[in-house]
Structures are given as structure tokens and as C-alpha cells.
C-alpha positions in Angstrom: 0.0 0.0 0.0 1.2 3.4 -0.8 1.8 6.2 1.4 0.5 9.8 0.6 3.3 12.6 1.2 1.3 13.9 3.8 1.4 11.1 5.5 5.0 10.8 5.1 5.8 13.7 6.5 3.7 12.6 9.8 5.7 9.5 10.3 8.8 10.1 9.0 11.4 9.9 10.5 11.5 7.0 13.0 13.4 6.5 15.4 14.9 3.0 16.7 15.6 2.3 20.9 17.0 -0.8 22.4 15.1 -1.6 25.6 17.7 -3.1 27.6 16.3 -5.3 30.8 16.4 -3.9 34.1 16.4 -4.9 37.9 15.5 -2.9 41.0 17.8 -1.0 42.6 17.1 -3.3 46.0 18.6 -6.6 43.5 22.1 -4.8 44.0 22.6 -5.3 47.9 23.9 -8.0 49.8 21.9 -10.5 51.9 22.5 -10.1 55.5 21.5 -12.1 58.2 18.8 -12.3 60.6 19.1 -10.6 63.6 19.6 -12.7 66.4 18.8 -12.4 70.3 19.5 -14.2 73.1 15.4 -15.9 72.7 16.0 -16.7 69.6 19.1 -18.0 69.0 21.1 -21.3 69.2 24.0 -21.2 71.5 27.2 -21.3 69.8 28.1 -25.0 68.8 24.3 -26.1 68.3 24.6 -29.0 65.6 21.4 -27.1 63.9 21.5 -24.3 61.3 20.0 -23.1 58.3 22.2 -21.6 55.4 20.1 -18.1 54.5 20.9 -16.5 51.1 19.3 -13.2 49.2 15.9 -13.6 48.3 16.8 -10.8 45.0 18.7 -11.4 42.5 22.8 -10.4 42.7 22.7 -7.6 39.6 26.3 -7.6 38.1 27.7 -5.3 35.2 29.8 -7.0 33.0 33.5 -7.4 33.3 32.8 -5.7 37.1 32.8 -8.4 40.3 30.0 -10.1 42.0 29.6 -11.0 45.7 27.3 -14.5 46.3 26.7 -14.5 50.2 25.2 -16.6 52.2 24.6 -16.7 56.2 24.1 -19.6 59.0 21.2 -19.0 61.1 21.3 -18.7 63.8 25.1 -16.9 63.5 27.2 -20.0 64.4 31.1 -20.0 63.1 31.7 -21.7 59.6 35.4 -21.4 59.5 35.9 -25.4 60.2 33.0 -26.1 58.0 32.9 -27.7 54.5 31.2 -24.9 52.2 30.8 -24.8 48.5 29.4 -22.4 45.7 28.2 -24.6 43.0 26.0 -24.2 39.5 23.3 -26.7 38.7 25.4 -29.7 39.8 27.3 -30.3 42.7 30.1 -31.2 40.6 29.7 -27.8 38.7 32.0 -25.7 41.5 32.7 -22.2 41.9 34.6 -22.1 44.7 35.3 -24.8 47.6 36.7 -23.9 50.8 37.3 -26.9 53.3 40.0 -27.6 56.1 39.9 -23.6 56.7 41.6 -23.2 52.7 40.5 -23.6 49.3 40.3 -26.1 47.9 40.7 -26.1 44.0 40.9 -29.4 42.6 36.8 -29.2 42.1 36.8 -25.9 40.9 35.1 -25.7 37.2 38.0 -24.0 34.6 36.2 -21.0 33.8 36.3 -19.9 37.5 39.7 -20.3 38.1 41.7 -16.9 38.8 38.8 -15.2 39.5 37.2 -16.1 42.7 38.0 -15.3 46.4 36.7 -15.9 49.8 35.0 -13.1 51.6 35.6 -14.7 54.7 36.5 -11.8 57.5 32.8 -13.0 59.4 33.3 -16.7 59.2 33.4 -16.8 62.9 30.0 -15.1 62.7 28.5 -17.1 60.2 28.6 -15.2 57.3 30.7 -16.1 53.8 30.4 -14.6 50.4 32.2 -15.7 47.3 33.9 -12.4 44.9 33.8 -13.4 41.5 35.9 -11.0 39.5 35.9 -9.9 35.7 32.0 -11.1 35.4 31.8 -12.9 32.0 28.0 -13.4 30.3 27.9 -16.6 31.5 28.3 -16.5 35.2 24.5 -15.0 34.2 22.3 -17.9 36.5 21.3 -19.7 39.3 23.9 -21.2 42.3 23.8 -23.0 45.3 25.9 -22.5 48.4 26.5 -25.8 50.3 27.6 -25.4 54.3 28.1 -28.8 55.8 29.9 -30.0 59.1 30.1 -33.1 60.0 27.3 -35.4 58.8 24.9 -32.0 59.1 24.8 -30.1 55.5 22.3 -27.4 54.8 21.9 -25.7 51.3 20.2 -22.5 50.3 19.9 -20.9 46.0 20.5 -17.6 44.8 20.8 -16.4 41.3 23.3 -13.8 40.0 21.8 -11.2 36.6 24.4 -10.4 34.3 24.5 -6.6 32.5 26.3 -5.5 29.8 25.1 -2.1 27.5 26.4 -2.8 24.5 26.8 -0.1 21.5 23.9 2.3 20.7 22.0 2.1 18.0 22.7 3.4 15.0 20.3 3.4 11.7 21.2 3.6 8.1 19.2 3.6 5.3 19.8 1.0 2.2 18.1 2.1 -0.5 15.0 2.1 -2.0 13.3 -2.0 -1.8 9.5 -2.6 -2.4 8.4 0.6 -3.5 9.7 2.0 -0.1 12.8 2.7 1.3 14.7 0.3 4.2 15.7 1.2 7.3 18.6 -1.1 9.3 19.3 -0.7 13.2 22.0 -2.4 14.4 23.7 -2.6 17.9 26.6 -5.1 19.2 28.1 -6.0 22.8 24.6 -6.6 24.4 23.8 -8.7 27.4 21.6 -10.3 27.9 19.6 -10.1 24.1 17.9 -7.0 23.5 14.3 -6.2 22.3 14.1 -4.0 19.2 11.4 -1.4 18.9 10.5 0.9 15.8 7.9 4.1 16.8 6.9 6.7 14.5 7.3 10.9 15.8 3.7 10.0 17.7 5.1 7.5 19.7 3.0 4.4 17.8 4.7 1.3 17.2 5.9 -0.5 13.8 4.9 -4.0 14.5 6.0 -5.0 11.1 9.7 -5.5 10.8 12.1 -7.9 11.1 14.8 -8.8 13.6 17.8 -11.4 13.8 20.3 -11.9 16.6 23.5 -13.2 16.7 25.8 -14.4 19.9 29.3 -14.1 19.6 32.1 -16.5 21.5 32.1 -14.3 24.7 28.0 -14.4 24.9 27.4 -10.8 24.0 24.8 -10.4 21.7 24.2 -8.3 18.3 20.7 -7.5 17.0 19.9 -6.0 13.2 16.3 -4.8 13.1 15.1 -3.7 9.2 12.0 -2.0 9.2 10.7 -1.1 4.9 8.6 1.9 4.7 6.6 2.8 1.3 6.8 5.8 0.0 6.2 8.2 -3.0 8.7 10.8 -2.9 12.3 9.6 -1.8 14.1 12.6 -1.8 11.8 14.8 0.6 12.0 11.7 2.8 15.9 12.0 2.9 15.3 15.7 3.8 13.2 14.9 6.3 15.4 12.5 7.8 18.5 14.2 7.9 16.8 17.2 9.6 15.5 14.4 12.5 19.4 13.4 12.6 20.4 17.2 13.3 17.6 17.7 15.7 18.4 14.1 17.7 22.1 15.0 17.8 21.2 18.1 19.2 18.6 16.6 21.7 21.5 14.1 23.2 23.7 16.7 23.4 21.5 18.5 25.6 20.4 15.8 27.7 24.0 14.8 28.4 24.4 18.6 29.4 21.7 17.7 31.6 23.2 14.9 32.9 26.6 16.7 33.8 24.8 19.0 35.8 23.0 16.3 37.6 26.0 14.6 38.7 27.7 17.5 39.9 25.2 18.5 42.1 24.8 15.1 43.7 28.3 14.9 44.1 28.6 18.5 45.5 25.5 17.7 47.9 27.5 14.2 49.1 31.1 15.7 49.6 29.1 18.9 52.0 27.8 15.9 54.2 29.4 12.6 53.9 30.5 13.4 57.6 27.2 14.2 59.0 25.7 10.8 57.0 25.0 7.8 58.9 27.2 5.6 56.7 28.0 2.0 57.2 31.5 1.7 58.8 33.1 0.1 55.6 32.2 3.5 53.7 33.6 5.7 56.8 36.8 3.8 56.9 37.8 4.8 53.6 38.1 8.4 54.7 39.5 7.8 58.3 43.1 6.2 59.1 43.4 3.8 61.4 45.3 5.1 64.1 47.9 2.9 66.3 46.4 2.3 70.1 48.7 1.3 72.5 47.3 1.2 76.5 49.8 3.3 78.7 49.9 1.8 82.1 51.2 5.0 83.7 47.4 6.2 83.0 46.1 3.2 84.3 43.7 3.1 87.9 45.5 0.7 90.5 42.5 -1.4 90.3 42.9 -2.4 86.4 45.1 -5.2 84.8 46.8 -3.9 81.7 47.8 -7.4 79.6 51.3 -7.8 78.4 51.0 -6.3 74.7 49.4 -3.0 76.6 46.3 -3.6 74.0 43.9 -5.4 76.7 42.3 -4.5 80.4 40.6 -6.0 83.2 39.5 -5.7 86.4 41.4 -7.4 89.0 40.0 -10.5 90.6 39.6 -8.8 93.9 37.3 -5.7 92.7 34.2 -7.5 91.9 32.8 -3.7 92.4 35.4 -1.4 91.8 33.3 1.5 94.1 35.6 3.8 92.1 36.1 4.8 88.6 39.1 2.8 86.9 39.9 4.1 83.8 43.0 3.6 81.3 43.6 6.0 78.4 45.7 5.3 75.6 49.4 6.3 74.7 48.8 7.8 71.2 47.6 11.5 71.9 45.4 13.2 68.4 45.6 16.8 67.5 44.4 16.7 64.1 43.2 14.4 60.7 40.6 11.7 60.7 41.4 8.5 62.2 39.6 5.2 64.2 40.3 2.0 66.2 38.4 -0.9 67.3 37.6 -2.5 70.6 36.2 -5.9 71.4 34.2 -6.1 74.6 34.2 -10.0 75.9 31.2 -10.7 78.6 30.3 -6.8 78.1 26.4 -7.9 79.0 28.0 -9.2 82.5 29.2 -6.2 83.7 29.6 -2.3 83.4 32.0 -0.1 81.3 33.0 2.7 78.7 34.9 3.2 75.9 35.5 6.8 73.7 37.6 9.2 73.8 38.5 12.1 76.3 40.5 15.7 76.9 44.1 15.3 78.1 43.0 17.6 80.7 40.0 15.7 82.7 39.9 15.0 85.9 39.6 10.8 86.1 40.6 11.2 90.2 37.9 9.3 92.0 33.8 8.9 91.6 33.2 11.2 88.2 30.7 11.3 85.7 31.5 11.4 82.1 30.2 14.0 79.6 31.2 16.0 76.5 30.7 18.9 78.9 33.6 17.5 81.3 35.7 16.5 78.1 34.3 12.9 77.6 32.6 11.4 74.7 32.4 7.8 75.6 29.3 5.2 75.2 29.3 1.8 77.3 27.1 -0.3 79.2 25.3 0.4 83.1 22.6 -0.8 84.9 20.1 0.8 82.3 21.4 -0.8 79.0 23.6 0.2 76.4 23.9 4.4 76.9 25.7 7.3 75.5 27.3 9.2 78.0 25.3 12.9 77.3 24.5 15.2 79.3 21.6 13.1 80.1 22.4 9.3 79.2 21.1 8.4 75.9 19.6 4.8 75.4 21.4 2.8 72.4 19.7 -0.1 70.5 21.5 -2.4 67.9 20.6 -4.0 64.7 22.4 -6.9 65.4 22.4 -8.4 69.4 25.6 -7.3 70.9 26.6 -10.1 72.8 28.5 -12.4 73.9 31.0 -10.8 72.4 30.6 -7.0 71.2 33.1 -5.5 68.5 32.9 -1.2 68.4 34.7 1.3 65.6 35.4 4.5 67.2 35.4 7.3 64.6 37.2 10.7 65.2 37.1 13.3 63.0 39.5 16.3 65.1 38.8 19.0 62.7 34.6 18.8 62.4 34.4 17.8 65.9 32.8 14.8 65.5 33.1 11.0 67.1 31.0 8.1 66.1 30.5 4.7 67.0 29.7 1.7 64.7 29.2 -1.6 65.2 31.7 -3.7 63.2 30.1 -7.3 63.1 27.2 -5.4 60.6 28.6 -2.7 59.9 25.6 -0.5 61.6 25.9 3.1 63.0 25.3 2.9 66.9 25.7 6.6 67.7 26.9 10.1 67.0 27.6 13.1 69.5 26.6 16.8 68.4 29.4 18.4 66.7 32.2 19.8 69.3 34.9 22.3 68.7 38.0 20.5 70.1 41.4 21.9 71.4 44.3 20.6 72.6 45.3 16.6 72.8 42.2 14.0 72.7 43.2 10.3 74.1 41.5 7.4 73.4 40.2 6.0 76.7 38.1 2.5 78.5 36.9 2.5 81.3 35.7 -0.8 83.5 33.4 -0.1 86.1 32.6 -3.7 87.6 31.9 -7.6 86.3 34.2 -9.9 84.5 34.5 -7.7 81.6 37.6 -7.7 79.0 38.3 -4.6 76.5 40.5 -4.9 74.1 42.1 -2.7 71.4 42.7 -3.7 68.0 44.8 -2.0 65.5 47.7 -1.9 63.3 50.6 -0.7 65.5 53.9 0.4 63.6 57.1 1.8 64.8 58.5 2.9 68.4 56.4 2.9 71.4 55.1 6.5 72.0 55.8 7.5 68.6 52.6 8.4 67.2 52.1 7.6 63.5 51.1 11.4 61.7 47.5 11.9 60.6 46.6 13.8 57.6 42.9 14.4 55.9 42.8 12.3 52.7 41.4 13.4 49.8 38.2 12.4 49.3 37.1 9.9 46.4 34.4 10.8 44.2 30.9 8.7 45.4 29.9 5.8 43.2 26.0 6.5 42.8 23.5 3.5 42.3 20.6 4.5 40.7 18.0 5.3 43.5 20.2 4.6 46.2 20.8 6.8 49.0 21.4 7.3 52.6 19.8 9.5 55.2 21.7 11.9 57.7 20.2 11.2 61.4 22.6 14.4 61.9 21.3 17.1 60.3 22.6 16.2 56.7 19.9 18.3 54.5 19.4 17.8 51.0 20.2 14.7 50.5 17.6 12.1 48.5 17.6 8.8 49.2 15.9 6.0 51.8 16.5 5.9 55.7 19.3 4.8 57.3 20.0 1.2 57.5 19.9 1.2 61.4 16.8 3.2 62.4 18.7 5.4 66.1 16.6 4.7 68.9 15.1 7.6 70.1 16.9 9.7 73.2 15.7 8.9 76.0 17.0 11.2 78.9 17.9 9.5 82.5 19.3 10.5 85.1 23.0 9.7 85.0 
């Protein structure tokens, strides 16, 4: 049938766009586990588990990495279990770690090289296989396999490969059947792409045909030719290379857009990263961890510093101190970002504090901690878990803090701020209002009564005393997910984005 100029000029030109399959932005996290309390979960060493994985898909851009976790529940250790990543047969494996190494002799030939062992919460029951340079066909479902001894639990996930190929680009081929044929063609596309043809009203073409190809790396290629009758060739041409001029000029202007857009989300994220409830992972690539040693000239006569001055206790013979026995350590800060990390054993059995403090405080006697007296310490008292403000602020925890309890304590000298985290999740505990600081702070732990053991952990270098130099480092630019975001439980305005992954608990002022 032929087409009147008229209408031509309605439909001409058209214009060809790949629709390329998408996920959620909630497909791109990691699963976690379930939080656990002391009703609900097994002692550690119960013979029973369940192996938990994501219930989304893993979304992974090609040639990027991929993380496959799984998690015991409850939160038992896995590091002298059997466990195994594996494709549709047991055989088929990914990645095998057994006898606390890995174990490649099973390992299928495409994997190896480029997989690894995200092992650093084994002992908390959590284990995540990185699979690096993602290839089109890692695209599909696994299993991950824990087993110890004759008790083996199993759980799926499936991993969504991504790759945006070339855009399309259309040509014309001549005149064929009284019309003239248009080609779109696009390469490098994973997984295969859907081919559309509308007209300048936005209808579709349903008449056109499409043929794909998949080349030795599984990327796929598509040609789409769509034949269009016509009367007058050469005002279609016209009309068709003015379309061209006004597309090109259309991109051009949306990637203008664009630009704009990402530097004003990048300008609104560098004015209040700080203030941001991050996870601790994020925050640690801006802070330095800073060398704690304990000095045991600081120490209260009561307290039990251990040999490597990086653990304290109370003596045997204070079951209740009656006093305040506090230790601070031998590093003094005057400047940078910088954070260390303290394990508290049996910290539900007894009271204590850890934080930082003023060289100048007075720790003589029964006193009460405060950023007002030059403390900004959190810990554990009769109440619960408490900041120490100037009325105690009640903490809460994603994940139950006991029996054994591992904080981050985040200093940032020049903003004034220090933070706490809880590093088995990752989860922000607590921040203190901004405070203008002077002089020398001291990191500082405190053990008021019960069979309690802090301990520091960092990485100490050189001579004893000799404090390693802090500088700010500059900050990298923000890798934005599409509609991801994070909330500021500190005042950071103008940000977009969901809440906070811990939700604070709400103040709740006590008597100290």
C-alpha cells in the first residue's frame, strides 16, 4: 500500500531504541542475616543451622565483580565447616573452601583466577564468594553448600548479568518494495535486546524484522530492518536528515543535563558525607586507622593492663570497683581523621565505657562522664547500652551485641565529631553533636565492675610513644547506584535517598 506525502511527512522519520532489561535497585545489595537475640538463637556449637541466602537477584555489570553471600542462622562460626558455591550440579563448583583453605581441585576451569573468599565473618557465620571480571555466562542460578560433620544445609540464589552494548545506530539501504529500508543495528549486548520501531507520535511498527546473533564471549548483536513505502524519496531524505540534526542536538543536551546532575549530587554528598549515617566500611575509607597502644602509667590501680598493653581488666579482687578505673591510651590526636576498634568480651555481665577524652580531665575518684567534662564515651550500666550525654542516651542495635561486642570509634578532630559503629554489621550505633575540640584528645576505656575484658585492635607500627602522623585524605568521588541513597540522622539536609540502615533509637533522657 502506498503512502501519501502527507502522511510521510507525519511518520517520517523514526526513530529505533534498544530496551535493555532492568532490575531494582534493592537486587544490587547483599543479603544479611537475621538478627539474632538471646530468645531466639542457638547457643554457639548447636549441631542445627540453616544456610540463608538473598531472596533478589545479585545484579552484576559485566566485566565488574559479583559477591554471592550466604549466612548460617542462627550466627554459628563456619570457618571449620565444608562450604561450596556450585551451579546446577554439585560437581559444577565455583569455589570450595574446606579444612579452613581452598580447595581447588573441584573448581570448574572457567572460574579459576577469579574467585576469592570473603571470609572476614566466618566466625559469625557469614561467607560470600567475589567473582571477579564477570563474564555473560556467570549470568544464572547457584547454590551454596555449608556442611559439618554429617549435618549439611543448602540455600539458592541467582546472579543477573548486564552488559550495555553499543547504541543504536540506523542507516538507510536504499530504496526495496516501493519503499525505502531502514537497518538498526547494535553489538556487545547482554543479555539479548528487544528492538522497537515508533513513529514521531510515539506508535509502534509491529511490522519489521529482527535477527540476533551471539558471539564466543556471549554478548549479543541485533539487526532490526523496518521497509517503509513511500512516493517521494528525496523529501524523505530531507526529512530524515533534519530528524538526525535535531536528535544530535537533543542528546547533546540531555547529556548537558546529565553533567549538571552529577555535579550537584556529588557536591551535595562531599558537604555531608560526615554528618551521614554511613556504614562503617564507607567511613573507613576516609578515616586512618590510628595505632592504640594502653599506657599503664594512665592506668587506675585497680585495672590489669595485659602484656601487649592492647587489653584490660579488672582485678579479681574488685568485683565492684566502688571507684572509677579508667586507662587512656598512649597515642595522643591533635588533628586528621582516624579510628580503632575495641572488642568487649562478657560486656552484658558487667559495666563499662569506651570513647575518647580531653588530656586535661579529671579521672581522680567517683566522676561522671560527659562531652561537657571533656568525655565522649558510650558503654554499658545498669540501664542498657547508653551514650554518656549530658543526660544518658539509650542505644539499641541492629544486630544483638553479645557475647562478644566489636565497636569502631570514629574521630574526625577537625569537624568535631566522634562516632561509634558496630563492626560485626557494619551499623551506625551513635553520633555526638558536633564539638569544637582543642588541645590533645586520648582514646580511653573505662571498666566499672563484672568480669569484663576490652580490648584494642589495630595496626601498631614503629616505636612505642611515637605516634604515626595523621593527615585528611582526599576524598574519592561517590559511586552513585541508581536510586540509592542514605539519610543523615545528623542534620545532613538535601540529600535524596531511603533511611538509614539502622533506624537510632530515640533519646531517652535519664538521670545519669
Amino acid at each position: 500500500m502506498l503512502l501519501s506525502l502527507e502522511t510521510l511527512l507525519k511518520f517520517w522519520p523514526f526513530r529505533a531504541t534498544l530496551r535493555r532489561w532492568r532490575t531494582s535497585p534493592a537486587a544490587l545489595g547483599s543479603a544479611t542475616s537475621p538478627p539474632c537475640s538471646s530468645s531466639s538463637c542457638c547457643p554457639l556449637g548447636s549441631p542445627q543451622f540453616r544456610v540463608i541466602g538473598p531472596l533478589d537477584p545479585i545484579v552484576a555489570v559485566l566485566g565488574g565483580e559479583a559477591v554471592l553471600p550466604c549466612s548460617l542462622f542462627p550466627a554459628v562460626s563456619a570457618e571449620d565447616m565444608e562450604l561450596r558455591w556450585y551451579r546446577s550440579k554439585f560437581s559444577e563448583a565455583v569455589f570450595v573452601y574446606q579444612n579452613r583453605q581452598e580447595q581447588k581441585e573441584e573448581q570448574m576451569a572457567p572460574y579459576a583466577g577469579r574467585t576469592s573468599l570473603v571470609g572476614d565473618l566466618l566466625n559469625q557465620g557469614y561467607a560470600a564468594v567475589r567473582i571477579q571480571r564477570v563474564q555473560a555466562s556467570d549470568n544464572g542460578l547457584y547454590t551454596c553448600f555449608f556442611r559439618k560433620g554429617g549435618l549439611y544445609k543448602k540455600a539458592g540464589l541467582e546472579l543477573k548479568v548486564a552488559g550495555v552494548g553499543s547504541a543504536p545506530q540506523v542507516r538507510i539501504t536504499g530504496p526495496e518494495e516501493d519503499g525505502v529500508r531502514m537497518v538498526c543495528m547494535a553489538s556487545g549486548w547482554f543479555p539479548k535486546p528487544q528492538v522497537q520501531w515508533r513513529d514521531l507520535s510515539g506508535e509502534k511498527f509491529l511490522a519489521f524484522s529482527e535477527a540476533h546473533t551471539q558471539d564466543a564471549e556471549g554478548l549479543f548483536s541485533v539487526e532490526a530492518a523496518l521497509v517503509v513505502q513511500e512516493m517521494r524519496e528525496k523529501e524523505t531524505l530531507c526529512q530524515t536528515r533534519e530528524q538526525d540534526r535535531q536528535t544530535k542536538e537533543e542528546v547533546l543536551k540531555d547529556a548537558a543535563i546529565l553533567q549538571e546532575e552529577l555535579k550537584r549530587r556529588k557536591s551535595a554528598y562531599l558537604a555531608a558525607w560526615r554528618k551521614a549515617q554511613l556504614y562503617a566500611d564507607w567511613r573507613k575509607e576516609e578515616f586512618q586507622e590510628w595505632p592504640v597502644t594502653l599506657d599503664p602509667a594512665s592506668a587506675h590501680s585497680n585495672l590489669v593492663i595485659s602484656h601487649e598493653k592492647t587489653s584490660v581488666t579488672l582485678k579479681n579482687s574488685c568485683v565492684t570497683s566502688g571507684d572509677t578505673c579508667s586507662v587512656l591510651g598512649f597515642e595522643g590526636i591533635t588533628s586528621g581523621r582516624c579510628y580503632w576498634e575495641v572488642e568487649i568480651r562478657d560486656g552484658d555481665q558487667g559495666e563499662w565505657m569506651l570513647g575518647v577524652c580531653r588530656e586535661d580531665v579529671n579521672r581522680k575518684g567517683w566522676y561522671v562522664e560527659s562531652p561537657e567534662k571533656g568525655f565522649w564515651v558510650v558503654g554499658r550500666f545498669e540501664r542498657g547500652y547508653c551514650a554518656c550525654t549530658a543526660k544518658q542516651t539509650v542505644l539499641s542495635f541492629m544486630q544483638a551485641p553479645h557475647p562478644r561486642l566489636r565497636m569502631g570509634v570514629f574521630l574526625d578532630y577537625q569537624e568535631g565529631d566522634v562516632s561509634f559503629y558496630n563492626m560485626a554489621d557494619g551499623s551506625h550505633i551513635f553520633s555526638f553533636p558536633q564539638a569544637s575540640f582543642s588541645g590533645t584528645l586520648f582514646p580511653y576505656l573505662m571498666i566499672i565492675s563484672g568480669d569484663v575484658s576490652l580490648t584494642v585492635f589495630s595496626k601498631v607500627g614503629g616505636s612505642e610513644g611515637l605516634p604515626v602522623a595523621l593527615s585528611n585524605p582526599p576524598l574519592e568521588e561517590p559511586v552513585s547506584l541508581p536510586g540509592a541513597g542514605f539519610s543523615s540522622g545528623s542534620g545532613a539536609e538535601g540529600l535524596p535517598g531511603a533511611e538509614s540502615p539502622l533506624l537510632p533509637c530515640n533519646p531517652e533522657a535519664v538521670s545519669p
